[in-house]
C-alpha positions in Angstrom: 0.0 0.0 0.0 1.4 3.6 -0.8 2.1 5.4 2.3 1.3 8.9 0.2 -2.2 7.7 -1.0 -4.8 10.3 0.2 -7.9 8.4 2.3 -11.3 9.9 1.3 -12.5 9.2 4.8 -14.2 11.5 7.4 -11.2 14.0 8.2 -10.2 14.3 4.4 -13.7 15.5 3.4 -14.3 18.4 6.5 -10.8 19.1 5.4 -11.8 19.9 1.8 -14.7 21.2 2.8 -12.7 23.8 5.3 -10.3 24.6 2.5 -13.1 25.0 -0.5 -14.3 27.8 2.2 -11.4 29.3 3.1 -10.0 30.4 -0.9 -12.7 31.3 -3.0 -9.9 30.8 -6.2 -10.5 27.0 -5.1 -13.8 27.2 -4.8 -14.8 28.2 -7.7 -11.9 26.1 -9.9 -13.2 23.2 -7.8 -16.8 23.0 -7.0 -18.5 22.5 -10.2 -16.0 19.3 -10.7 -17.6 18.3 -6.9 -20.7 16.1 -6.8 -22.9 16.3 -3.6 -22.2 12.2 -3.6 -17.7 12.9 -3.5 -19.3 13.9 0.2 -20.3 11.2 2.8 -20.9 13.4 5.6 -24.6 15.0 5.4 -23.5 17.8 7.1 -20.8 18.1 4.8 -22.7 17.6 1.6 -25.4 20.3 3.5 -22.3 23.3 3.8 -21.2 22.5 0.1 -24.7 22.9 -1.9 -25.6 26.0 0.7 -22.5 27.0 0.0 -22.6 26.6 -4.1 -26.2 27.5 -4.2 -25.1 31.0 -3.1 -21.8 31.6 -4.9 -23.4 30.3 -8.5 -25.8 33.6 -7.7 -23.6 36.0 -6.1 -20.2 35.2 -7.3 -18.7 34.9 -3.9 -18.6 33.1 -0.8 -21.1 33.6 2.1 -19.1 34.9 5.5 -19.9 32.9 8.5 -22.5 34.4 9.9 -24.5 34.4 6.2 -23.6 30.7 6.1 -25.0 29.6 9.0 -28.5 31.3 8.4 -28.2 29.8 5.2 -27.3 26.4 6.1 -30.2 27.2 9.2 -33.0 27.7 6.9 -32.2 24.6 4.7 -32.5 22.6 7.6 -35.8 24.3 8.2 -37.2 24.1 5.0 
């Protein structure tokens, strides 16, 4: 087994998720090659289409505190 082979497990995908979030350069070179399915975690998969729902309309990435409402009324609705 190759020692350098990445594991698409649990701490790989919050990972990706915090660095899709943190560089919006990434973001938006990355997250129309991401499916909702690369992402086991619901919670993940729940931030990522918030999160590309929004910047596919405004052309940047929520702040926090827009995030969390965000994420907030999904959950809701």
């Amino acid at each position: 087994m190759n020692p350098y082979a990445l594991q698409y497990n649990r701490d790989f995908q919050i990972s990706l998720l915090a660095n899709l979030m943190a560089d919006q350069k990434f973001f938006s070179d990355s997250a129309n090659l991401l499916r909702l399915s690369d992402f086991d975690l619901p919670a993940c998969r729940l931030v990522f289409e918030v999160t590309r729902k929004f910047y596919n309309e405004y052309k940047f990435l929520p702040v926090p505190n827009v995030l969390e409402q965000l994420v907030a009324g999904a959950i809701q609705g």
